[in-house]
C-alpha positions as CSV (number, residue, x, y, z in Angstrom):
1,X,0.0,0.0,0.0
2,X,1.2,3.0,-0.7
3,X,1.3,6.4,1.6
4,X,-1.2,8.3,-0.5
5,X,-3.6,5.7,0.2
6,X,-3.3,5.3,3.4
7,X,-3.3,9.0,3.7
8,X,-6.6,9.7,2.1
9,X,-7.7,6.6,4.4
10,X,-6.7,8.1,7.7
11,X,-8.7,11.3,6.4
12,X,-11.6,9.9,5.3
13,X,-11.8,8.3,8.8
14,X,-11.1,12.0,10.8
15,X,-13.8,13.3,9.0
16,X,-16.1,10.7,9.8
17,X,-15.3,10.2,13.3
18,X,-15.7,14.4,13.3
19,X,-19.4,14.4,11.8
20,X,-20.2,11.5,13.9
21,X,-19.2,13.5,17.0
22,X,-20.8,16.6,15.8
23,X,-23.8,14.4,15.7
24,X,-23.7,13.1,18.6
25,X,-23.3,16.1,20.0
26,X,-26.3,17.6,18.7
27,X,-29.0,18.6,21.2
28,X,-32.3,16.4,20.1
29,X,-34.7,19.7,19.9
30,X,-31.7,21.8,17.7
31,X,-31.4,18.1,15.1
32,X,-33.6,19.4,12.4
33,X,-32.4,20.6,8.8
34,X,-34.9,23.5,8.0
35,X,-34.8,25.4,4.8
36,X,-34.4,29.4,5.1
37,X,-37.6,30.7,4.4
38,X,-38.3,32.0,0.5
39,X,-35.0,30.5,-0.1
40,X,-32.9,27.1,-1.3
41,X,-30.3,27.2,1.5
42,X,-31.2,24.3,4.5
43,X,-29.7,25.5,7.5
44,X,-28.9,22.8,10.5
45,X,-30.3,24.2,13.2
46,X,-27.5,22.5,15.6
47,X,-24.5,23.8,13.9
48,X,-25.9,27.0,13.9
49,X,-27.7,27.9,16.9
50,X,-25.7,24.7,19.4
51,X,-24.6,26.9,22.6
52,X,-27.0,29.6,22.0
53,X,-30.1,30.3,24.0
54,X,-32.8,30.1,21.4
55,X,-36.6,31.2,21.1
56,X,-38.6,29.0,18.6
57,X,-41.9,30.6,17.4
58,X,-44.9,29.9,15.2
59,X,-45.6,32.6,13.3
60,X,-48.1,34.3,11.0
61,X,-48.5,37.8,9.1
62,X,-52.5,38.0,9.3
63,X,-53.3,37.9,12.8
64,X,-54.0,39.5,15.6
65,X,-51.1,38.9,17.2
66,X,-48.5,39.6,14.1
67,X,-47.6,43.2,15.9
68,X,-45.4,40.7,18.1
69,X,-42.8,40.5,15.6
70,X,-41.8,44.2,16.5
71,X,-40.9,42.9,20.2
72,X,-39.5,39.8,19.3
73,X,-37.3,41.9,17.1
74,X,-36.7,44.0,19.7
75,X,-35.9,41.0,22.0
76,X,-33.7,39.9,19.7
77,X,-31.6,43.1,19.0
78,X,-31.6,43.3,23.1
79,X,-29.8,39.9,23.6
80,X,-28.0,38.8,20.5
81,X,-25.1,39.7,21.4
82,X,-25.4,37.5,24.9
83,X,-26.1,34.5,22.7
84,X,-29.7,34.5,22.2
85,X,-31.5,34.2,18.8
86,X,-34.9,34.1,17.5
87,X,-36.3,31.8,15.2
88,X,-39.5,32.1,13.1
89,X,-41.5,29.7,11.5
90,X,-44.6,30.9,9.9
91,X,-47.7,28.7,10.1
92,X,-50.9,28.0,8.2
93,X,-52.5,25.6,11.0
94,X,-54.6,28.3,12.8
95,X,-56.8,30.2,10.5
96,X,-54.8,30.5,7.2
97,X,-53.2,33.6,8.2
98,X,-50.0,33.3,6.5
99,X,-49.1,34.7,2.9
100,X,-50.1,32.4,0.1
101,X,-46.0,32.3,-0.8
102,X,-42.9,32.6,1.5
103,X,-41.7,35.3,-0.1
104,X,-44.3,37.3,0.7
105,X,-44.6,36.4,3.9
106,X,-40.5,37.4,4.0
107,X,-41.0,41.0,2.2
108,X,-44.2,41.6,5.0
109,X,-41.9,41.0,8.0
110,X,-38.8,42.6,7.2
111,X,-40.8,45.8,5.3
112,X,-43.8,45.6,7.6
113,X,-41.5,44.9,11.2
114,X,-38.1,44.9,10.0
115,X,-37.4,41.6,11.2
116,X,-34.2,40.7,11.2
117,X,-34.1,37.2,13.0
118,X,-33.8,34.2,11.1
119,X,-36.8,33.1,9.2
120,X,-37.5,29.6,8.1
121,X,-40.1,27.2,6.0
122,X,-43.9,27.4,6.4
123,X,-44.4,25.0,8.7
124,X,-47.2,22.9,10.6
125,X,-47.0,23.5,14.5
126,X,-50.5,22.5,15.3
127,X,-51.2,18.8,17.5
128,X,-52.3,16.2,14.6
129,X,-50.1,18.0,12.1
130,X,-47.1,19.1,13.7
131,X,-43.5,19.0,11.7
132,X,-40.9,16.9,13.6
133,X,-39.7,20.3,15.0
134,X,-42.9,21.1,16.7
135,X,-43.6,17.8,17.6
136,X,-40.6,17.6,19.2
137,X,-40.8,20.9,21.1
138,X,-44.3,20.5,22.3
139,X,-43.6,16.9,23.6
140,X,-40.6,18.2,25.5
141,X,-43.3,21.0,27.1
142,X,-45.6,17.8,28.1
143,X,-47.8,18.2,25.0
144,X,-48.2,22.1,25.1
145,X,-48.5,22.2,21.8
146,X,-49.0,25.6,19.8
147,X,-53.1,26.6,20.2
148,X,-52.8,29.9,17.7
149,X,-50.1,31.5,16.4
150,X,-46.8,33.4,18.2
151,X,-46.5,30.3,20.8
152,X,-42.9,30.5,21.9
153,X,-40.8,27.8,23.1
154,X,-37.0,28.8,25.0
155,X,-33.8,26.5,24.9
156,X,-31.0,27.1,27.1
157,X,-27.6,27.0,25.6
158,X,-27.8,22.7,26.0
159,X,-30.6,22.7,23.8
160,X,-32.8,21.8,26.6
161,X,-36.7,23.4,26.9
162,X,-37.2,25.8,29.4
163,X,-40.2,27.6,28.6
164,X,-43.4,27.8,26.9
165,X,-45.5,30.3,26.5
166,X,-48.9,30.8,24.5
167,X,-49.5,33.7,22.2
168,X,-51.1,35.5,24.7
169,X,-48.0,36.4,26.3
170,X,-46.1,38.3,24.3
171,X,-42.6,39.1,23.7
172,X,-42.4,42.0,26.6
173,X,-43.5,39.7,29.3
174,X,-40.8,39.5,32.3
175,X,-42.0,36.1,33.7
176,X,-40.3,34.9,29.7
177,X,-37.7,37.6,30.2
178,X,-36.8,36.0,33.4
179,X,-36.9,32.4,31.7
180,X,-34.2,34.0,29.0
181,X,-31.8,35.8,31.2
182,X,-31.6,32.5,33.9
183,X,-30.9,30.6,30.3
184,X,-28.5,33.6,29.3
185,X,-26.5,33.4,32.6
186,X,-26.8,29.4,32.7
């Protein structure tokens, strides 16, 4: 055998013992490859957001509740820097009251609210329909699942849930403030 060979062997089997650990390593709730949303590019949500304290919401641009994309915004801008991110998905399940195409639900909340947080795929959060994602995340909140739109669930930095809160309580609320900052300083 030859040294190249055994060269590009010995690689081959760092980089799979490397994506193997990266794997492993992956908090279940964060395993998900989601596509941006009105785009191509699938985004791993563990590679990206792993470490992070993140807020997972179901979104839509037609309801009464859509003006709480200007405080998650604000949320967002607030503790980014500390590690904290916001994630949008926008959702059909509760009243159609989502865009008829991603990217117009995209040009409403960056013109509309100037979001700024990462947007992803229309998906299903609702119990019965639920994407992996949401399934996942309302199983982990013993079955709170999403009842309307702008229900938000909170990871700490291990990926672990550590709140959920209905779309009545909105983005401003300190009982979810306190949840962030204790996941923040954790």
């Amino acid at each position: 055998m030859n040294l190249n060979k055994i060269g590009i062997q010995c690689l081959i089997l760092v980089i799979s013992m490397t994506t193997l650990k990266a794997q492993a390593d992956c908090a279940p709730l964060l395993d998900h490859s989601i596509r941006q949303l009105a785009g191509e590019k699938v985004d791993r949500l563990c590679e990206l957001y792993q470490n992070q304290v993140v807020m997972i919401v179901n979104t839509a641009s037609k309801c009464g509740f859509t003006p709480q994309f200007d405080g998650l915004e604000k949320l967002y801008k607030k503790h980014k820097s500390e590690g904290f991110v916001v994630l949008g998905f926008p959702s059909k399940d509760f009243g159609n009251q989502e865009y008829a195409s991603e990217s117009e639900t995209a040009d409403f909340c960056r013109l509309t609210y100037g979001v700024q947080f990462p947007m992803y795929e229309t998906m299903h959060a609702k119990k019965g329909k639920a994407d992996p994602l949401f399934k996942g995340l309302a199983e982990a909140a013993d079955n709170d699942y999403p009842s309307w739109n702008f229900h938000k669930y909170i990871l700490d930095r291990n990926g672990k849930l550590v709140g959920s809160f209905g779309s009545f309580t909105g983005p401003s609320s300190k009982r979810m403030e306190r949840v962030i900052l204790e996941a923040l300083e954790g």
